[in-house]
N, C-alpha and C positions, 0 to 999 in steps of 0.2 A: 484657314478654313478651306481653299482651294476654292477653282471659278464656280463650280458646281453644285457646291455649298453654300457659297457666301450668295450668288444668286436665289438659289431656293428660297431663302429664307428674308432677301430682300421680298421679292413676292409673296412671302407668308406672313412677312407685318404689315403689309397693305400697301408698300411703295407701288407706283404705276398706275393704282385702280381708283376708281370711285367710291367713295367710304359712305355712299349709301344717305349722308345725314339728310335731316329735313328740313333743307334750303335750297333755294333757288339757284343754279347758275357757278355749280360746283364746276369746277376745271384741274383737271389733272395732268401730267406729261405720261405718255408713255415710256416704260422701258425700253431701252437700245434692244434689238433682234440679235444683235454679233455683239458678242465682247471679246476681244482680246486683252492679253496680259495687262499694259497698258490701264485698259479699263476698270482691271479688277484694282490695281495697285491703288489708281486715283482713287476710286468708289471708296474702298478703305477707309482713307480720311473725310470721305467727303467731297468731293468733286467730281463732275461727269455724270452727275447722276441730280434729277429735280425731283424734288418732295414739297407737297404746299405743308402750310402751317397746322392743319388737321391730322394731316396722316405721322407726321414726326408727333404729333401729343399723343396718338395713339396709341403706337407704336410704344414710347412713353411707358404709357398707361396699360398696354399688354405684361408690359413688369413687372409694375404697382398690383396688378390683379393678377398677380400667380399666373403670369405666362399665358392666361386669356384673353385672346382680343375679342373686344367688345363692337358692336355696333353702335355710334353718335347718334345721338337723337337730343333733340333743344328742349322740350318738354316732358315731361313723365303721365300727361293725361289731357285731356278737354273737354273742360264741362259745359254742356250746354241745355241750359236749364237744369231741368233733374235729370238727365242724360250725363254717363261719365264715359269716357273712352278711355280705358288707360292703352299704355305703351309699354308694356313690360322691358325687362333688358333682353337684350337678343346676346349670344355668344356667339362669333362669327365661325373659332376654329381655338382650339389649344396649339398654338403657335411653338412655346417652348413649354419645358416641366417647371412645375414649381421649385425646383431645387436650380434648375438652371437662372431663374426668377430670381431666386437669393441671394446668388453667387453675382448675378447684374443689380442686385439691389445694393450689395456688400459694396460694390467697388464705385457703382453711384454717391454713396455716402460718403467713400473716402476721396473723392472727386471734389467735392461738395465743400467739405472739413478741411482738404488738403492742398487744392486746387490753387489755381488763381485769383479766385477769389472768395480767399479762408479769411480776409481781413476784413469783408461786408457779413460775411453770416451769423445769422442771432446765435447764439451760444446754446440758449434754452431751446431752439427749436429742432426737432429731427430731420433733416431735409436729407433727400435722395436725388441727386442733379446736377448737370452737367453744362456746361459754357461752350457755345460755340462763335467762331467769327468767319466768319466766312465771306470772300473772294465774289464781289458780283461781277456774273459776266455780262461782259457787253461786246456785240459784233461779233464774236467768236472766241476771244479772251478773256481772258479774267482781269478786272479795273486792279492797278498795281495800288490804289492806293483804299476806294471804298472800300466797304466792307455790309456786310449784315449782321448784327451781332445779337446772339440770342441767350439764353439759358430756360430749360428744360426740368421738371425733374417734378418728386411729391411729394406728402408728407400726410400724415408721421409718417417715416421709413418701415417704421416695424409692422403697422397699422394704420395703409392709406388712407384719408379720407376724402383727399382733393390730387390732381394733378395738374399741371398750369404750364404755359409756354409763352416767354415775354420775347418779342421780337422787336429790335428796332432797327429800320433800314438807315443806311449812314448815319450812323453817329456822330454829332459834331461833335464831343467833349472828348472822347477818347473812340480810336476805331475796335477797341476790344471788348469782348463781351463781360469780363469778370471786371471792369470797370464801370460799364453801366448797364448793359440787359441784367447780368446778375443783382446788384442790388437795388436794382426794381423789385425784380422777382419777390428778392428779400421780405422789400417792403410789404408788400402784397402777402405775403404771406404772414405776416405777424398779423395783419388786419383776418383772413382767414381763419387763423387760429382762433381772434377773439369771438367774430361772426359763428362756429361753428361749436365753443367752448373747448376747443380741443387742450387738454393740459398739457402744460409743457415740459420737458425733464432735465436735468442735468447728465450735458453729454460728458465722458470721458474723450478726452481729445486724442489719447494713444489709441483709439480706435484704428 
């Protein structure tokens, strides 16, 4: 992408900023002013750069909905008495195209199926989503041994209905994410499925 791109578009899925939702006592990092090479390389994978746990399902969730990022909100209305306020959805910005949407939705899925952890995923379910483990810093470095481990992602793939992000800090059982944030996630999500009656399909695995 180059520094100047892969920037822009850090800033266009909401990394840095205040995602607006309606809670109390939101905190976010700023983005670094200078980046050098250095920077861009770590950012890359992941490193050098902080995101809370909102703005990464957004981001997310900018995919799931065709490349629109949305603004959070915890409610959809307030009634009080015969008084309704609703909350409609607000769309922040068309981040990417929907085709570009696709093409991160395609390679979420084979992430998903193909990944590390292809041995926890329901078979019947469509999942778009991805494992991360990551390095917490401390004092200046990054712990050679803790980790953060998460998975991200939503489903159906073809026809979102939900998006979800399981995060767990040190893991005792395994420090990887495709051994335990992913099937959590899993789990959670068959419960989903049946909560929202979503049907489920028969995936082809050469996908």
């Amino acid at each position: 992408l180059g520094k100047d791109t892969l920037i822009d578009y850090i800033d266009k899925f909401g990394f840095g900023q205040q995602t607006n939702i309606d809670l109390e006592g939101e905190i976010t990092t700023k983005l670094r002013s200078r980046w050098g090479d250095i920077d861009v390389a770590t950012a890359s994978f992941g490193q050098g750069i902080a995101v809370n746990t909102l703005q990464m399902l957004m981001a997310v969730s900018t995919i799931a909905n065709n490349g629109k990022r949305m603004e959070p909100h915890i409610v959809k209305e307030v009634i009080d008495g015969d008084k309704i306020d609703s909350i409609p959805p607000k769309t922040v910005s068309q981040v990417i195209t929907p085709e570009a949407a696709k093409i991160m939705t395609d390679l979420m899925i084979l992430s998903a199926r193909h990944g590390d952890a292809k041995w926890a995923i329901p078979k019947e379910l469509e999942i778009a989503g991805k494992t991360g483990t990551a390095q917490i810093p401390i004092a200046g470095h990054y712990d050679a041994e803790k980790t953060m481990a998460s998975f991200v992602g939503f489903a159906p793939a073809s026809n979102p209905r939900f998006a979800m992000i399981v995060k767990l800090k040190e893991p005792q059982t395994s420090p990887w994410a495709s051994e335990t944030a992913a099937p959590l996630w899993f789990k959670i999500a068959k419960l989903m499925y049946q909560y929202y009656n979503i049907p489920t399909v028969t995936i082809d695995n050469t996908y």
